[in-house]
C-alpha positions in Angstrom: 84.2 67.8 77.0 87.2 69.6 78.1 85.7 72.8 78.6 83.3 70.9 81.1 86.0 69.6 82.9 87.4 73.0 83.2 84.0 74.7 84.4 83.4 71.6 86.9 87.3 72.1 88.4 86.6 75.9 89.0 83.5 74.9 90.4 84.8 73.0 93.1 87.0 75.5 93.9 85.1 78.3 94.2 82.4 75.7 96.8 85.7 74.2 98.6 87.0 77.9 99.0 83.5 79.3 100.3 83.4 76.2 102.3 86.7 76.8 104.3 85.9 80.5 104.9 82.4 79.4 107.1 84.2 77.1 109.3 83.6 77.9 113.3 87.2 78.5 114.4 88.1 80.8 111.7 89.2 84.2 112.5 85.8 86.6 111.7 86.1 89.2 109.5 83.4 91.0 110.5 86.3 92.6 113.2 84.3 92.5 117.1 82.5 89.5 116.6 83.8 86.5 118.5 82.3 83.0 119.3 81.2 83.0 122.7 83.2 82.5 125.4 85.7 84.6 123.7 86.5 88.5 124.0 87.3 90.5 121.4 90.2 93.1 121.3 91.0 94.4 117.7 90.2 92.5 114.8 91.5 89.4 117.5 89.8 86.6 120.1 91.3 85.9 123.4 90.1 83.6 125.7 91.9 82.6 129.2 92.0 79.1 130.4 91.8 78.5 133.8 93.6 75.0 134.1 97.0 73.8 134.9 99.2 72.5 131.3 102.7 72.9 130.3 103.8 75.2 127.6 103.5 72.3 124.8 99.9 71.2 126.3 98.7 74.4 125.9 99.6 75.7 122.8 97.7 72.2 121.7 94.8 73.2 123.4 94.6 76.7 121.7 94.9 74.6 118.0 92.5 72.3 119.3 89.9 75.6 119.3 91.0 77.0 116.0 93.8 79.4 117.8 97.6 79.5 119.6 99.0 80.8 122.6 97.8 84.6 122.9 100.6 87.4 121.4 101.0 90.6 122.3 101.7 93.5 120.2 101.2 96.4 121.7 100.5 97.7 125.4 97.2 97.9 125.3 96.8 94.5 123.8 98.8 93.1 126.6 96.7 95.5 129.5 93.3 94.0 128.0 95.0 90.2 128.2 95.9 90.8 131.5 92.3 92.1 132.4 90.8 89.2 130.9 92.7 86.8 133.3 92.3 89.5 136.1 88.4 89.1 135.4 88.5 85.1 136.0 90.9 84.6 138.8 90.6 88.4 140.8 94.4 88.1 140.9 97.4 88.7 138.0 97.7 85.3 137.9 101.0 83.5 136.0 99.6 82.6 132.5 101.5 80.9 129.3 101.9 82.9 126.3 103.1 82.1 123.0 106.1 83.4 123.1 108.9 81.1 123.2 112.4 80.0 121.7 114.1 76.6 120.5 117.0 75.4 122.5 119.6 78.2 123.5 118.5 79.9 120.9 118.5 83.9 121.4 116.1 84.1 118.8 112.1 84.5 120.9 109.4 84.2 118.4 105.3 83.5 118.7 103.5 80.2 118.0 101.0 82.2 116.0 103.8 83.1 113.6 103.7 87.0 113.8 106.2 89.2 114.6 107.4 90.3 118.0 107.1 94.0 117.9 106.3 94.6 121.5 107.9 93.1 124.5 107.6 93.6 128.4 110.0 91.3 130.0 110.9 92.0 134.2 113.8 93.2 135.1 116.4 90.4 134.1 114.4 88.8 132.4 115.2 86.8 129.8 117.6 85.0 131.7 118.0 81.9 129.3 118.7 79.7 132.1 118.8 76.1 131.3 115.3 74.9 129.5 114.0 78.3 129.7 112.4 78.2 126.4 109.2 79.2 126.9 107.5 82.3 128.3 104.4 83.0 131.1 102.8 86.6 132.0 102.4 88.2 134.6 105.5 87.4 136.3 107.4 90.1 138.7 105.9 93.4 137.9 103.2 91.9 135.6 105.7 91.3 133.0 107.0 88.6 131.0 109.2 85.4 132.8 111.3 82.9 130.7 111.4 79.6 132.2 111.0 75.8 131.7 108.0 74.6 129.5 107.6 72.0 131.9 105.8 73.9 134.3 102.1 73.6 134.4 100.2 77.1 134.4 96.9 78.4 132.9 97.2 79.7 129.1 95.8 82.7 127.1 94.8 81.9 123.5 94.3 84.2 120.9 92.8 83.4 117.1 
């Protein structure tokens, strides 16, 4: 009897585990492939969203799809980001990122928990004014901005 219960328990894992890895808002594997309305760069999906939220608002529109804010690791990464909002709105257009920091914090980390290897910030930039936790692209020079999360901008996510 025991041995059954053993078999049956190993059995639901193995079906719970296969189940998990089919779901539509995980990353592929297959590197390239992404669902549509999404572009692929790397083994990663961006998409841009054209529509006004704060920081907080976007970043839980991102999860909502199976994603977070878009990071950036390298150059290129962040040329092909900026592309893909150049392609919607004709313009380098102000975007949220994930990039962001608690309080007064010097500490600037992304939503999607990886590392931050790569960074472009304008010239002064950060200036950790008051409530500048949060981060947008293409600021001055097409770089990185820190400034209130409040504001309402469109957001890049990435998954």
């Amino acid at each position: 009897m025991a041995v059954w219960t053993v078999y049956l328990s190993i059995f639901l894992l193995v079906t719970l585990n296969a189940s998990v890895e089919t779901r539509p808002f995980e990353k592929n594997k297959d590197c390239g492939t992404c669902e549509t309305g999404w572009t692929a760069f790397g083994c990663r999906c961006f998409k841009f969203y054209n529509e006004l939220r704060t920081w907080s608002s976007a970043e839980f529109g991102c999860l909502y799809y199976g994603g977070n804010l878009a990071s950036a690791h390298s150059h290129d990464e962040y040329i092909f980001i900026q592309n893909l909002i150049r392609r919607t709105t004709h313009a380098s257009t102000p975007a949220w990122i994930g990039l962001h920091h608690v309080d007064e914090s010097s500490y600037w980390f992304w939503s999607d928990g990886t590392k931050m290897i790569y960074k472009i910030w304008s010239p002064g930039q950060p200036s950790n004014g008051k409530d500048e936790n949060c981060v947008e692209m293409n600021s001055v020079n097409g770089n990185w901005n820190d400034l209130a999360c409040s504001y309402k901008k469109p957001y890049v996510c990435v998954k």
